[in-house]
C-alpha positions in Angstrom: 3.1 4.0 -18.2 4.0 2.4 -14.9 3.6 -1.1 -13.8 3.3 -2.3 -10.2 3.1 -6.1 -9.2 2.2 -7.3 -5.8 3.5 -10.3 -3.9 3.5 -11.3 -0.5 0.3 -11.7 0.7 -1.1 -15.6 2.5 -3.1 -16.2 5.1 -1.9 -15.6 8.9 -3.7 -16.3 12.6 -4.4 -12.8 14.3 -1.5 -11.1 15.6 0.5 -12.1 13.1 2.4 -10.5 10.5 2.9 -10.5 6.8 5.2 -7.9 4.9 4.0 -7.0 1.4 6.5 -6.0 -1.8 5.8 -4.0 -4.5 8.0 -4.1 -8.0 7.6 -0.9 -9.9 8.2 -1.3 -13.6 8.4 1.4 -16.6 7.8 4.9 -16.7 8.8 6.0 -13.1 10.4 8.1 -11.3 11.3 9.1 -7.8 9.1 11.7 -7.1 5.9 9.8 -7.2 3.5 9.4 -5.0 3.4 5.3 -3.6 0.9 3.8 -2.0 -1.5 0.7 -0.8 -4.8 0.4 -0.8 -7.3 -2.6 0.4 -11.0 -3.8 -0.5 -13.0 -6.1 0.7 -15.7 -6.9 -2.2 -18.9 -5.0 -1.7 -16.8 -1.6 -0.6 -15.0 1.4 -1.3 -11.3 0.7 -1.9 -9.6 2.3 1.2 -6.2 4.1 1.4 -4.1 2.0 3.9 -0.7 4.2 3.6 1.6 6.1 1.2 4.9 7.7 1.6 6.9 10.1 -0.2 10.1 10.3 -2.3 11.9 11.5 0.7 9.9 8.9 3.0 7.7 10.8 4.7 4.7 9.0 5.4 0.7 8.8 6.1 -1.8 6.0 7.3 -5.3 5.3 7.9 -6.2 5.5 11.7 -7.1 1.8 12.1 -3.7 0.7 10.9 -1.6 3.3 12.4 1.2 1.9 14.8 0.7 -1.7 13.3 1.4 -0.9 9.4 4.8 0.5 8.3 5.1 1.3 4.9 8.8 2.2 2.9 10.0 2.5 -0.1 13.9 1.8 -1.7 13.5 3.7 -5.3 17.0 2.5 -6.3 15.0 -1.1 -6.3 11.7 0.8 -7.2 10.2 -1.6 -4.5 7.4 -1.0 -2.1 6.9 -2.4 1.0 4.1 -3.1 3.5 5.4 -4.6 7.0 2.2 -5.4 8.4 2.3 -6.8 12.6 -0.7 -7.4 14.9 -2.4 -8.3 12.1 -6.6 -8.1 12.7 -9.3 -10.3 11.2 -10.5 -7.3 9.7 -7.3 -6.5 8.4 -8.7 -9.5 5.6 -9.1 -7.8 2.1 -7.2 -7.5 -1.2 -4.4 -5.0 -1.1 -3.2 -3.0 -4.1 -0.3 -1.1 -4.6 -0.4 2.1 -6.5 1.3 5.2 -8.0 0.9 9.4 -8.6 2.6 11.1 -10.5 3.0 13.3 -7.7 4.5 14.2 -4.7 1.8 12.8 -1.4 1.8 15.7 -0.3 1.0 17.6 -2.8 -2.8 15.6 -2.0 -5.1 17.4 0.7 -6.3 13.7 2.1 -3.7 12.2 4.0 -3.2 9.3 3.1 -4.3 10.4 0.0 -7.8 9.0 -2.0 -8.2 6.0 -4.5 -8.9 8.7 -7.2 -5.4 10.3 -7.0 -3.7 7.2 -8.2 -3.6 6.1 -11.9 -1.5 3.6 -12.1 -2.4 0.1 -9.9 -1.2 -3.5 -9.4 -3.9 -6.6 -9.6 -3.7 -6.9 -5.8 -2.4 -10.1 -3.4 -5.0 -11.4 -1.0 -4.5 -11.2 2.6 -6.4 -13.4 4.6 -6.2 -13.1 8.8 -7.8 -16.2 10.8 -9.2 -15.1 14.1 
């Protein structure tokens, strides 16, 4: 079983930025799939971006060119640099692992349902 813990997240004024961690913990190794998600209550929780063991990466469209997500598996740390930060950029993001490659996935970034194992999410809050 894996265990991923989120930190990181505040409140920031629009065009900010905030840079999520990850901690990965327990049975995992360097060929899965990470990720991070989002949710705002009342919705679907949406794939933000993932990225591979060998760093290649994917992200949704409306975060593309502001988000950059990395990984250091030595550390089994994910990250989440987020810039230009967006009042509806406000939700709760999750981090989250496959045990899989991303791409073996046909959705880039790949879907919620892919994932099994999840952190409790940090809060990120932008003030326009």
């Amino acid at each position: 079983q894996v265990q991923l813990m989120e930190s990181g997240g505040g409140s920031v004024q629009a065009g900010g930025s905030l840079r999520l961690s990850c901690t990965v913990t327990g049975d995992f190794y360097s060929n899965h799939c990470l990720a991070w998600f989002r949710q705002v209550p009342g919705q679907e929780r949406e794939g933000v971006a993932a990225v591979d063991s060998d760093g290649g990466t994917s992200y949704a469209a409306s975060v593309e060119g502001r988000y950059t997500i990395s990984r250091n598996n030595p550390q089994r740390t994910l990250y989440l640099q987020m810039s230009g930060l967006k009042a509806e950029d406000t939700a709760m993001y999750y981090c989250a692992a496959a045990k899989r490659h991303c791409w073996t996935f046909a959705s880039r970034p790949p879907r919620a349902s892919a994932f099994t194992d999840w952190g409790q999410g940090t809060q990120v809050t932008v003030s326009s």
